[in-house]
C-alpha positions as CSV (number, residue, x, y, z in Angstrom):
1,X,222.9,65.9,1.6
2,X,220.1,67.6,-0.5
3,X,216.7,68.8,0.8
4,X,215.0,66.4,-1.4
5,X,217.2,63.5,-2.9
6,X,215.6,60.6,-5.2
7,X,218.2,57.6,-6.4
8,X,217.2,55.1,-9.1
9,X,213.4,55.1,-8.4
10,X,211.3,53.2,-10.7
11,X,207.5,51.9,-10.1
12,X,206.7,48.5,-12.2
13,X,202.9,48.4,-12.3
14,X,201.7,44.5,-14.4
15,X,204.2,45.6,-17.4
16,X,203.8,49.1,-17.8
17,X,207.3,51.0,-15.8
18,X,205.6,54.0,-15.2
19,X,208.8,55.2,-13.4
20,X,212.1,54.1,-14.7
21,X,215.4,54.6,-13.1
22,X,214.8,58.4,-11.8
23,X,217.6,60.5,-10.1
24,X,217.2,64.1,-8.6
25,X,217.8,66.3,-6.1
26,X,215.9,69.7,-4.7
27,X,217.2,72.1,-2.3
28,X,215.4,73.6,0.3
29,X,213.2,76.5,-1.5
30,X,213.8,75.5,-4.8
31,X,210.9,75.4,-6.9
32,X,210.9,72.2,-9.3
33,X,208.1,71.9,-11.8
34,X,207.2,68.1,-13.4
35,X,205.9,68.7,-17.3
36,X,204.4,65.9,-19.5
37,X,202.1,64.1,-21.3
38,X,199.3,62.4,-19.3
39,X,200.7,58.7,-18.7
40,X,204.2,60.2,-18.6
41,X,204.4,58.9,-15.0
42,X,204.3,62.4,-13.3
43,X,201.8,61.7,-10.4
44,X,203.7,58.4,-9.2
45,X,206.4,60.3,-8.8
46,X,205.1,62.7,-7.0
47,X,203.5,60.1,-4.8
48,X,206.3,57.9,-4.1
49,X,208.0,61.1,-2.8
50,X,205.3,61.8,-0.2
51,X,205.1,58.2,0.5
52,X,201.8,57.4,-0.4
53,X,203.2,55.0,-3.6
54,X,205.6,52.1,-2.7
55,X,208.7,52.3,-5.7
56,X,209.4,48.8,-7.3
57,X,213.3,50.2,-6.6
58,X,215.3,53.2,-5.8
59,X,215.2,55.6,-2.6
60,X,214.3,58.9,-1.4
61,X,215.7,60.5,1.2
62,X,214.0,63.8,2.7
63,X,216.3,65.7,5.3
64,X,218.1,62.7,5.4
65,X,215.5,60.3,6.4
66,X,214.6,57.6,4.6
67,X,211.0,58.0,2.8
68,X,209.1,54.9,3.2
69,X,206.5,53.7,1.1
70,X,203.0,52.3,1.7
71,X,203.9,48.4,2.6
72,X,206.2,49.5,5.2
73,X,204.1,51.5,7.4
74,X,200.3,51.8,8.8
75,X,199.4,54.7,7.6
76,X,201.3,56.1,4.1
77,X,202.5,59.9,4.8
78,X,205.6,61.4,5.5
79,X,205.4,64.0,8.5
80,X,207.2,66.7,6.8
81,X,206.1,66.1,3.4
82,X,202.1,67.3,2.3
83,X,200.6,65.9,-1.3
84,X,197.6,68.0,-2.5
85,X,195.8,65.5,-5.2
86,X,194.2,66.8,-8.1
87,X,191.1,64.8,-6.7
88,X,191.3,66.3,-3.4
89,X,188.1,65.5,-1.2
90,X,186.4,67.1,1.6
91,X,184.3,65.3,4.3
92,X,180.4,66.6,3.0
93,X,178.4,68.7,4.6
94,X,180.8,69.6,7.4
95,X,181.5,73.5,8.5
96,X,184.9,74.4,7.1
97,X,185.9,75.2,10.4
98,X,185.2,71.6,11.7
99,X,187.1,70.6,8.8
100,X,190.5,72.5,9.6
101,X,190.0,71.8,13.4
102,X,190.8,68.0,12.8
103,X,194.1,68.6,10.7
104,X,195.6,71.9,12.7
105,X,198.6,71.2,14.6
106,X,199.2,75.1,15.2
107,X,198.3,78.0,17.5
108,X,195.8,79.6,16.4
109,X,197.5,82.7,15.5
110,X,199.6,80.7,12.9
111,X,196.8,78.6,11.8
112,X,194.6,82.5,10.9
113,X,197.8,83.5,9.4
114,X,197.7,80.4,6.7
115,X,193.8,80.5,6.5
116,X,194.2,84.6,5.2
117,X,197.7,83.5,2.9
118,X,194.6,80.5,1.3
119,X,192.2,83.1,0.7
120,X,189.2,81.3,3.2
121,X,188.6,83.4,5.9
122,X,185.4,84.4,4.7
123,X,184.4,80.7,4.1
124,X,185.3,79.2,7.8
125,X,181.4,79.4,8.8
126,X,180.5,78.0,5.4
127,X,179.1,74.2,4.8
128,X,181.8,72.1,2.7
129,X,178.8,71.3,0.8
130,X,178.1,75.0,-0.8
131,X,181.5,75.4,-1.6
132,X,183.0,75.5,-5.4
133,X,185.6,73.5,-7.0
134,X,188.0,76.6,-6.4
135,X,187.1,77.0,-2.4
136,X,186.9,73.7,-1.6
137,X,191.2,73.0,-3.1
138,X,192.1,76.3,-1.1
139,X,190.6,74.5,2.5
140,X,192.2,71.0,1.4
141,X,195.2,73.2,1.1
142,X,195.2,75.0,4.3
143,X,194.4,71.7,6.1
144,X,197.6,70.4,4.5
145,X,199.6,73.3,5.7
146,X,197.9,73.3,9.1
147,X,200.2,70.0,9.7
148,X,203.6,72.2,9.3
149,X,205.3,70.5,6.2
150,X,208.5,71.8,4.6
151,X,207.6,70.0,1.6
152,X,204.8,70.4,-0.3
153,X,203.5,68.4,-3.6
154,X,201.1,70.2,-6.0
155,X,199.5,67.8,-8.5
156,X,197.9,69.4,-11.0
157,X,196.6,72.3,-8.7
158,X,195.1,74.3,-11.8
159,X,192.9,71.8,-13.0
160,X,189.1,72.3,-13.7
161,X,189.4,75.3,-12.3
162,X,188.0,78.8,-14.2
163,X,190.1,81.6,-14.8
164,X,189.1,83.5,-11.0
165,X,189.7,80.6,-9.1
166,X,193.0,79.8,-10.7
167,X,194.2,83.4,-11.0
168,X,193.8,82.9,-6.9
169,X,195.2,79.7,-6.6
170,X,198.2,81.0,-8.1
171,X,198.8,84.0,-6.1
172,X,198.4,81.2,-3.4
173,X,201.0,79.2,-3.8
174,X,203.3,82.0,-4.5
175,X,202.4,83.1,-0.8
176,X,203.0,79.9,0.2
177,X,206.8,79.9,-1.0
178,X,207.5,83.3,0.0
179,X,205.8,83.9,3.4
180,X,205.7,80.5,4.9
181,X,209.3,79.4,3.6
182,X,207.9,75.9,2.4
183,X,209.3,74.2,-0.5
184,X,207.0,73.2,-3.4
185,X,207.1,70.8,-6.1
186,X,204.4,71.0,-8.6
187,X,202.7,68.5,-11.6
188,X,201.4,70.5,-14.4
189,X,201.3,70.4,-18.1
190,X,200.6,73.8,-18.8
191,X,203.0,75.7,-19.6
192,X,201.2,79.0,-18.6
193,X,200.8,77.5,-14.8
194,X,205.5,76.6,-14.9
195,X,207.3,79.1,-16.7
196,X,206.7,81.9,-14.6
197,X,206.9,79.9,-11.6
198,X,209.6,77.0,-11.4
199,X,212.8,77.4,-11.0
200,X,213.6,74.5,-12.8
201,X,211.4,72.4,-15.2
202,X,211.7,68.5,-15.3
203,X,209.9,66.9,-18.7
204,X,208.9,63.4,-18.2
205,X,207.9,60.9,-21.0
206,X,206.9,57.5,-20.4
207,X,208.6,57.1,-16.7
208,X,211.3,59.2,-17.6
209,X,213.4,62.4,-17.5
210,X,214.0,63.5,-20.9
211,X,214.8,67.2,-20.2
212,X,215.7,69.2,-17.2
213,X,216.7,72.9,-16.5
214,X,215.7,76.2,-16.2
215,X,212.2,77.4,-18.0
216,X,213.8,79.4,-20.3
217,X,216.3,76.7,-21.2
218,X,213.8,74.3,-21.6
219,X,211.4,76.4,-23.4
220,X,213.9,78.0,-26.2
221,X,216.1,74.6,-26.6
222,X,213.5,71.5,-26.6
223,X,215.8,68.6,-27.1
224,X,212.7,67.2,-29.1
225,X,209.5,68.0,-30.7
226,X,207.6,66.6,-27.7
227,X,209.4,69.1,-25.4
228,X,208.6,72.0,-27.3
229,X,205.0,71.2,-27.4
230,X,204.5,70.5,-23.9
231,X,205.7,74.2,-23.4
232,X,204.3,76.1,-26.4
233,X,203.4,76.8,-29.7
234,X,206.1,76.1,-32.3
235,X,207.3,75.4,-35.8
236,X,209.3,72.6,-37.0
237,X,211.3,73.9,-40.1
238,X,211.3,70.7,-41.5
239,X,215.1,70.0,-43.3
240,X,213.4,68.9,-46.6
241,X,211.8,72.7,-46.8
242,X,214.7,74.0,-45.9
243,X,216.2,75.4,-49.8
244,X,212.8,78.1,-49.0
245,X,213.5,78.6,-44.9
246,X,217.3,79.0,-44.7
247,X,216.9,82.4,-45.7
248,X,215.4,83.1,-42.6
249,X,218.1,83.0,-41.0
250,X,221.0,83.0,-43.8
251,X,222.2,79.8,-42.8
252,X,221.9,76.4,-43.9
253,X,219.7,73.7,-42.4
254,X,222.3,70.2,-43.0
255,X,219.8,67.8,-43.0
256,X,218.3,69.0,-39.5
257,X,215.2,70.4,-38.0
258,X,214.6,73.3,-36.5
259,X,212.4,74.7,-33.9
260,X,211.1,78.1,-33.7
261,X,208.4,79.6,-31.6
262,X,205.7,81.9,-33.3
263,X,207.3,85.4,-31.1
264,X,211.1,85.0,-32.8
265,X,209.3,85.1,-36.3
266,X,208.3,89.1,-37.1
267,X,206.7,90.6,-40.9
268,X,209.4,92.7,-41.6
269,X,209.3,93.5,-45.5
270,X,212.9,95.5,-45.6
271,X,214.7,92.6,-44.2
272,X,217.4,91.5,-46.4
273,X,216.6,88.1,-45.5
274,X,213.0,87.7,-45.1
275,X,210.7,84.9,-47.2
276,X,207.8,85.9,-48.4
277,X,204.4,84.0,-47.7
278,X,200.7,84.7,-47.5
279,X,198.1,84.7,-44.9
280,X,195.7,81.9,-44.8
281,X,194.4,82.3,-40.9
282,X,194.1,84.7,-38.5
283,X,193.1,83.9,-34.8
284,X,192.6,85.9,-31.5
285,X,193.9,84.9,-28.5
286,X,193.1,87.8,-26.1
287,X,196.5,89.3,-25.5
288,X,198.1,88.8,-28.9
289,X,197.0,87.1,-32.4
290,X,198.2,84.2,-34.5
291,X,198.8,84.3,-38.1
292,X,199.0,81.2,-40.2
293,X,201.2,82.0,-42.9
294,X,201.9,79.9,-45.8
295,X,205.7,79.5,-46.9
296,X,206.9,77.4,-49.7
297,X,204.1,74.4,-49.2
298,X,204.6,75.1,-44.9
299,X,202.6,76.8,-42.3
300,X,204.0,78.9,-40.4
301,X,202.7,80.3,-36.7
302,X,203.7,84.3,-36.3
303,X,202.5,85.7,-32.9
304,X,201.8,89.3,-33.4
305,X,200.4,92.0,-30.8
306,X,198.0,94.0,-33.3
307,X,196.4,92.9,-35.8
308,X,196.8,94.8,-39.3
309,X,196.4,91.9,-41.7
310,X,194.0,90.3,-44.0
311,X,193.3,86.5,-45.2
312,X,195.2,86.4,-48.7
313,X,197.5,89.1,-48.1
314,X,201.2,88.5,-49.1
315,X,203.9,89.4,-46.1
316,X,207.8,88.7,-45.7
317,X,209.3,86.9,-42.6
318,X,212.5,87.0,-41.1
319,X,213.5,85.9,-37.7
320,X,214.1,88.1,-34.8
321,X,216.7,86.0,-33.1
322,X,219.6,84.8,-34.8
323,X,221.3,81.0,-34.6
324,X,218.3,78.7,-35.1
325,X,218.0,75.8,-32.1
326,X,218.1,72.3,-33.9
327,X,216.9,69.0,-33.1
């Protein structure tokens, strides 16, 4: 049996199935990241896997024990499972080291070891109190991992945080998967935080799994329009503009769509089949810019590293890849 395995859970809340009918499994260092919409049901799941949430039907089974949920026990946890919530609290006014004192369950040698892989060290003779958002998530964390769990749940873990604090948190969790051996399942919709993290990407609409594989698969063939925008940028080539896109890429568009993210488009003005369109925007986004090009009555997103371009200027398009993905 798997690491992780989830059969048929759902979670009926008045009428609403928030979870319907969901079936995975997770091996044991496997990195599994849950994508969607807010409402898309991705935080019940999570916590009816640690056992915090009690499923309407369906079972989990971690290390082939039997997860049970919140109505069949005293106290809702599972031993070898740790959920970090997005609204993670901290007892006020407490030193930090008081704090991890009443969760550790190691030596101290082991406990140091995770305190320096969270980044607190500096902060254990510190008030919880005079902490920031970003501190006080890396010492809910570290009392979490304190307890020894082989599974961890991340929801939302980049949240409200600034760009220091969530560079760190990152490089965090990474530790955490590659020194400590702990498996992690994260909740994010951000595609930044998953691609170059998960191993595998689950998309979740309305309670369920509409998508799953690898971040690449996921990213550069969306089954839908809602999966590609959960991950990225994109255009829809639209079938009805499709006697002005085609050339693009020299085929024919049948009466489909088509979705192509602004990095496959490049302004190429030898290519045999490029379209020609003008530039109504430009915008900087730090590391690259984004041109808004207007083809045949359709905009059309073109990332591009440096910038040579005007507002009003005419350019020709082609694609860099070749078969289009359709949907």
């Amino acid at each position: 049996m798997s690491f992780l395995t989830v059969t048929h859970l759902s979670r009926q809340e008045k009428e609403n199935l928030v979870v319907n009918n969901i079936s995975f499994e997770q091996e044991a260092f496997q990195k599994i990241a849950i994508a969607g919409a807010t409402g898309s049901g991705k935080t019940s799941l999570l916590k009816m896997v640690a056992g915090l949430m009690q499923p309407t039907s369906g079972e989990i089974y971690f290390h082939n024990e039997k997860v049970i949920g919140p109505l069949d026990q005293l106290i809702p946890h599972h031993p070898g499972i740790a959920y970090l919530s997005q609204h993670f609290e901290l007892f006020n006014n407490y030193w930090v080291h008081e704090i991890l004192e009443m969760a550790n369950q190691l030596p101290e040698e082991e406990a140091n070891r995770i305190y320096a892989i969270c980044r607190i060290g500096h902060l254990l003779t510190r008030r919880t109190n005079e902490l920031s958002g970003g501190e006080k998530q890396r010492i809910a964390l570290a009392r979490l991992l304190s307890t020894s769990p082989k599974l961890l749940l991340l929801d939302e873990p980049f949240s409200n945080l600034d760009a220091v604090h969530k560079g760190i948190i990152k490089s965090v969790i990474h530790d955490i998967s590659e020194q400590l051996g702990i498996t992690c399942t994260m909740v994010s919709h951000d595609a930044l935080d998953i691609l170059s993290w998960a191993d595998t990407i689950m998309v979740m609409q309305e309670g369920n799994i509409i998508q799953w594989g690898t971040p690449e698969q996921v990213y550069r063939q969306p089954i839908n329009g809602y999966c590609a925008g959960l991950l990225g940028q994109y255009n829809l080539m639209e079938a009805t503009a499709g006697s002005t896109l085609a050339a693009l890429a020299a085929i024919e568009l049948d009466g489909r769509n088509a979705v192509v993210r602004p990095e496959e488009f490049s302004i190429d003005n030898g290519s045999r089949n490029a379209v020609q369109g003008s530039i109504k925007n430009i915008s900087f986004w730090g590391s690259y810019y984004m041109l808004d090009v207007l083809v045949g009555g359709q905009a059309i997103q073109v990332k591009i590293d440096r910038n040579i371009y005007v507002i009003g200027q005419i350019v020709h398009l082609s694609l860099k890849v070749g078969p289009l993905w359709f949907i």
